[in-house]
N, C-alpha and C positions, 0 to 999 in steps of 0.2 A: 780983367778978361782972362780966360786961363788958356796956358797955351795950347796950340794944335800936336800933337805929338811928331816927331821925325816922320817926314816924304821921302822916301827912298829920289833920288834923283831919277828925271827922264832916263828912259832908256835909251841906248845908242843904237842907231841904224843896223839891219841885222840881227837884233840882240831875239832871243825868244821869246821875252818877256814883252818887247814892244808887241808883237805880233800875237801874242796871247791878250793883252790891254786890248789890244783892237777890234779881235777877235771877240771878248767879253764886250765890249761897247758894239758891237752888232747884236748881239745874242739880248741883251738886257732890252731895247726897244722893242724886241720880237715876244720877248716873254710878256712885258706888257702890253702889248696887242693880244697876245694871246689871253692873259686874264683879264682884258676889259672885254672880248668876248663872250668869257666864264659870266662875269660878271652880266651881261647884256642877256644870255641865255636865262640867268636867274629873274633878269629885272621879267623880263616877259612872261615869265612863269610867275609874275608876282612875289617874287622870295627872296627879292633885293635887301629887304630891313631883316633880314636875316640876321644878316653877318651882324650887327650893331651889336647881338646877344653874347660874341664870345669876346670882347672888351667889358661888356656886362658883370658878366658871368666869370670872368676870370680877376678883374679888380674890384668887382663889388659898385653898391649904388654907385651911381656918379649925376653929376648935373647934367644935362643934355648939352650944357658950351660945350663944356670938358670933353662929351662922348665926342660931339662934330672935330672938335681943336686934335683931340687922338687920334681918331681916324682920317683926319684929314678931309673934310669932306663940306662945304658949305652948311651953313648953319640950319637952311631952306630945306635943304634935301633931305639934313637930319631929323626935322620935324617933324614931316612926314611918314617918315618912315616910322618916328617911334607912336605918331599915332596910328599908325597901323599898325605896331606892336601891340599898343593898349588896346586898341579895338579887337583886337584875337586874342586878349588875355594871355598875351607873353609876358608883358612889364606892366608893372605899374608904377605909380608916382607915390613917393613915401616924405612926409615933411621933411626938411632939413635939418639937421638940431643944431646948426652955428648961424642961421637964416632964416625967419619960420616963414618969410615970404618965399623963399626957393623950394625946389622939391629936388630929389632925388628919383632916378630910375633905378629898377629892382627887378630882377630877372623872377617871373613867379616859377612855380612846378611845374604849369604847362610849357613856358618858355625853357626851362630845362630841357623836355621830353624834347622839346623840337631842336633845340641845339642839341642835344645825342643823335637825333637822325641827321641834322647836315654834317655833322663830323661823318655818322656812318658812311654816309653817298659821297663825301667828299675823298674817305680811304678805299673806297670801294673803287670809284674811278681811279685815283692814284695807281691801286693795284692793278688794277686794269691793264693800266697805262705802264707800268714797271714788272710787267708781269715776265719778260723774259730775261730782265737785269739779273745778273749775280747778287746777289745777298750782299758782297761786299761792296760793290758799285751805289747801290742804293743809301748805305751805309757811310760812304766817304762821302756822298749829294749831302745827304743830309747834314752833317757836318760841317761841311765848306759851304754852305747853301746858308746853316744858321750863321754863319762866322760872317760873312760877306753883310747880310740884312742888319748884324749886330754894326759891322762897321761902318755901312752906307748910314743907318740912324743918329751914331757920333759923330759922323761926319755934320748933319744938319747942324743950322748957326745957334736951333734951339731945339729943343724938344717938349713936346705939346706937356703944358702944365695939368697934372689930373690932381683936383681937390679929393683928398682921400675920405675916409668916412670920420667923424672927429670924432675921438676919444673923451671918456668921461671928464680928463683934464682939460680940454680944450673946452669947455660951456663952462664962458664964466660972465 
Protein backbone atom coordinates (compact mmCIF):
# COMPACT_ATOMS: atom_id res chain seq x y z
CA UNK A 1 0.00 0.00 0.00
CA UNK A 2 1.81 3.16 -0.83
CA UNK A 3 2.06 5.72 1.53
CA UNK A 4 -0.15 8.94 2.25
CA UNK A 5 2.08 11.88 1.80
CA UNK A 6 2.81 14.31 5.12
CA UNK A 7 -0.47 16.01 6.97
CA UNK A 8 0.66 19.14 8.15
CA UNK A 9 -0.43 18.70 11.87
CA UNK A 10 -3.97 20.25 13.43
CA UNK A 11 -3.87 23.68 13.71
CA UNK A 12 -3.77 25.42 17.11
CA UNK A 13 -6.64 27.30 18.48
CA UNK A 14 -6.52 30.85 16.93
CA UNK A 15 -4.30 29.94 14.23
CA UNK A 16 -5.64 31.33 10.59
CA UNK A 17 -5.38 28.35 9.19
CA UNK A 18 -7.88 26.53 11.53
CA UNK A 19 -10.50 29.17 10.75
CA UNK A 20 -9.79 29.13 6.95
CA UNK A 21 -10.20 24.70 7.16
CA UNK A 22 -13.39 25.66 8.70
CA UNK A 23 -14.27 28.29 6.64
CA UNK A 24 -13.60 25.99 3.43
CA UNK A 25 -15.60 23.03 5.17
CA UNK A 26 -18.73 25.41 5.05
CA UNK A 27 -18.22 26.62 1.63
CA UNK A 28 -17.56 23.07 -0.11
CA UNK A 29 -21.29 21.62 1.20
CA UNK A 30 -22.71 24.95 -0.18
CA UNK A 31 -20.88 24.49 -3.45
CA UNK A 32 -22.40 21.23 -3.88
CA UNK A 33 -25.86 22.17 -3.25
CA UNK A 34 -25.22 24.49 -5.41
CA UNK A 35 -24.27 22.20 -8.36
CA UNK A 36 -26.69 19.58 -7.53
CA UNK A 37 -29.15 22.22 -8.37
CA UNK A 38 -27.13 22.96 -11.77
CA UNK A 39 -27.31 19.61 -12.10
CA UNK A 40 -31.45 19.25 -11.17
CA UNK A 41 -31.98 22.44 -13.60
CA UNK A 42 -30.43 20.24 -16.47
CA UNK A 43 -32.07 16.94 -15.34
CA UNK A 44 -35.50 18.91 -16.00
CA UNK A 45 -34.58 20.37 -19.16
CA UNK A 46 -33.77 16.85 -20.07
CA UNK A 47 -29.87 17.37 -20.61
CA UNK A 48 -28.59 15.43 -17.64
CA UNK A 49 -26.73 12.52 -19.90
CA UNK A 50 -25.14 15.41 -21.19
CA UNK A 51 -22.32 15.61 -18.98
CA UNK A 52 -21.46 11.58 -19.72
CA UNK A 53 -20.01 13.17 -23.25
CA UNK A 54 -16.94 15.07 -21.75
CA UNK A 55 -15.51 11.77 -19.93
CA UNK A 56 -16.32 10.44 -23.50
CA UNK A 57 -14.96 12.73 -25.52
CA UNK A 58 -11.91 13.64 -23.59
CA UNK A 59 -10.57 9.76 -22.78
CA UNK A 60 -12.07 8.18 -25.76
CA UNK A 61 -14.43 4.83 -26.05
CA UNK A 62 -14.93 3.46 -22.75
CA UNK A 63 -17.18 0.58 -21.45
CA UNK A 64 -20.28 2.00 -19.74
CA UNK A 65 -18.96 0.29 -15.95
CA UNK A 66 -15.81 2.26 -16.50
CA UNK A 67 -18.11 5.59 -17.61
CA UNK A 68 -20.65 4.95 -14.29
CA UNK A 69 -17.22 3.88 -11.88
CA UNK A 70 -15.49 7.58 -13.28
CA UNK A 71 -18.15 9.54 -12.87
CA UNK A 72 -19.21 8.23 -9.96
CA UNK A 73 -22.67 7.69 -10.44
CA UNK A 74 -24.86 4.28 -10.14
CA UNK A 75 -24.53 1.99 -12.83
CA UNK A 76 -28.77 2.36 -13.33
CA UNK A 77 -28.54 6.02 -13.93
CA UNK A 78 -25.66 5.52 -16.30
CA UNK A 79 -27.73 3.31 -18.57
CA UNK A 80 -30.08 5.40 -19.02
CA UNK A 81 -28.60 8.16 -19.77
CA UNK A 82 -26.32 6.63 -22.33
CA UNK A 83 -29.52 5.20 -23.98
CA UNK A 84 -30.67 8.34 -24.43
CA UNK A 85 -27.38 9.42 -25.81
CA UNK A 86 -27.91 6.64 -28.45
CA UNK A 87 -31.27 7.35 -29.16
CA UNK A 88 -30.17 11.22 -30.20
CA UNK A 89 -27.32 10.02 -32.01
CA UNK A 90 -24.66 11.34 -29.68
CA UNK A 91 -22.83 7.92 -28.89
CA UNK A 92 -22.80 4.91 -30.15
CA UNK A 93 -21.61 1.39 -29.16
CA UNK A 94 -18.35 0.14 -31.03
CA UNK A 95 -17.18 -3.74 -30.43
CA UNK A 96 -14.60 -4.12 -28.06
CA UNK A 97 -11.27 -5.48 -29.68
CA UNK A 98 -9.85 -7.16 -26.05
CA UNK A 99 -13.97 -8.49 -25.50
CA UNK A 100 -15.95 -9.07 -28.55
CA UNK A 101 -18.79 -9.69 -26.14
CA UNK A 102 -18.33 -6.00 -24.60
CA UNK A 103 -18.82 -2.75 -26.45
CA UNK A 104 -17.43 0.39 -26.20
CA UNK A 105 -19.12 4.10 -26.25
CA UNK A 106 -17.98 6.58 -28.83
CA UNK A 107 -18.80 9.99 -28.86
CA UNK A 108 -20.31 10.48 -32.78
CA UNK A 109 -20.06 14.21 -34.57
CA UNK A 110 -23.42 14.99 -33.42
CA UNK A 111 -22.30 14.32 -29.87
CA UNK A 112 -19.35 16.49 -30.55
CA UNK A 113 -21.52 19.55 -31.84
CA UNK A 114 -23.47 19.14 -28.58
CA UNK A 115 -20.75 18.96 -26.26
CA UNK A 116 -19.24 22.33 -27.95
CA UNK A 117 -22.66 23.89 -27.04
CA UNK A 118 -22.68 22.76 -23.20
CA UNK A 119 -19.15 23.91 -22.90
CA UNK A 120 -20.42 27.29 -24.69
CA UNK A 121 -23.54 27.87 -22.15
CA UNK A 122 -21.64 26.43 -19.40
CA UNK A 123 -18.70 29.62 -20.10
CA UNK A 124 -21.25 31.82 -20.89
CA UNK A 125 -22.85 31.47 -17.48
CA UNK A 126 -19.55 31.33 -15.78
CA UNK A 127 -18.94 34.67 -17.43
CA UNK A 128 -21.85 35.74 -16.46
CA UNK A 129 -21.40 34.95 -13.17
CA UNK A 130 -17.33 36.48 -12.98
CA UNK A 131 -18.30 39.12 -14.95
CA UNK A 132 -17.16 41.82 -12.50
CA UNK A 133 -13.95 39.82 -11.08
CA UNK A 134 -10.56 41.11 -11.80
CA UNK A 135 -8.88 39.13 -14.35
CA UNK A 136 -6.47 38.12 -11.78
CA UNK A 137 -9.08 37.05 -9.23
CA UNK A 138 -10.60 34.68 -11.78
CA UNK A 139 -7.04 33.59 -12.59
CA UNK A 140 -5.71 32.63 -9.07
CA UNK A 141 -9.75 30.49 -8.66
CA UNK A 142 -8.86 28.84 -11.25
CA UNK A 143 -5.74 27.55 -10.17
CA UNK A 144 -6.27 26.97 -6.52
CA UNK A 145 -9.72 25.55 -7.51
CA UNK A 146 -7.78 22.96 -10.00
CA UNK A 147 -5.06 22.21 -7.31
CA UNK A 148 -7.71 21.57 -4.55
CA UNK A 149 -9.99 18.97 -6.97
CA UNK A 150 -6.44 17.60 -7.94
CA UNK A 151 -5.89 16.89 -4.26
CA UNK A 152 -9.50 15.96 -2.85
CA UNK A 153 -9.11 13.04 -5.86
CA UNK A 154 -5.57 11.58 -4.33
CA UNK A 155 -6.93 11.95 -1.44
CA UNK A 156 -9.80 8.99 -2.36
CA UNK A 157 -8.62 5.29 -0.94
CA UNK A 158 -8.96 4.57 -4.91
CA UNK A 159 -9.48 6.11 -7.97
CA UNK A 160 -12.10 4.86 -10.55
CA UNK A 161 -10.19 2.11 -12.85
CA UNK A 162 -10.89 3.43 -16.68
CA UNK A 163 -9.99 0.46 -19.36
CA UNK A 164 -8.32 2.37 -21.98
CA UNK A 165 -8.76 1.73 -25.71
CA UNK A 166 -6.14 -1.53 -26.40
CA UNK A 167 -3.34 -1.22 -28.49
CA UNK A 168 -2.53 -3.33 -31.41
CA UNK A 169 -0.06 -5.18 -28.87
CA UNK A 170 -2.69 -5.79 -26.48
CA UNK A 171 -4.90 -8.50 -29.10
CA UNK A 172 -3.32 -11.34 -28.58
Amino acid sequence: MPSSPAVPGPAAPGDDRLADLRTLGEQLPRFMRLVHALKAGQAAEGRAALVLLFPLDRLGPLRQGALAELVHADPSTVSRHVATLIEQGLVHRVADETDGRASRLVVTDAGRAALAQVRAEREAHLARVTADWPAADLTALTHLFGRLLDDLAASLPTEPTVVPVASSREKS
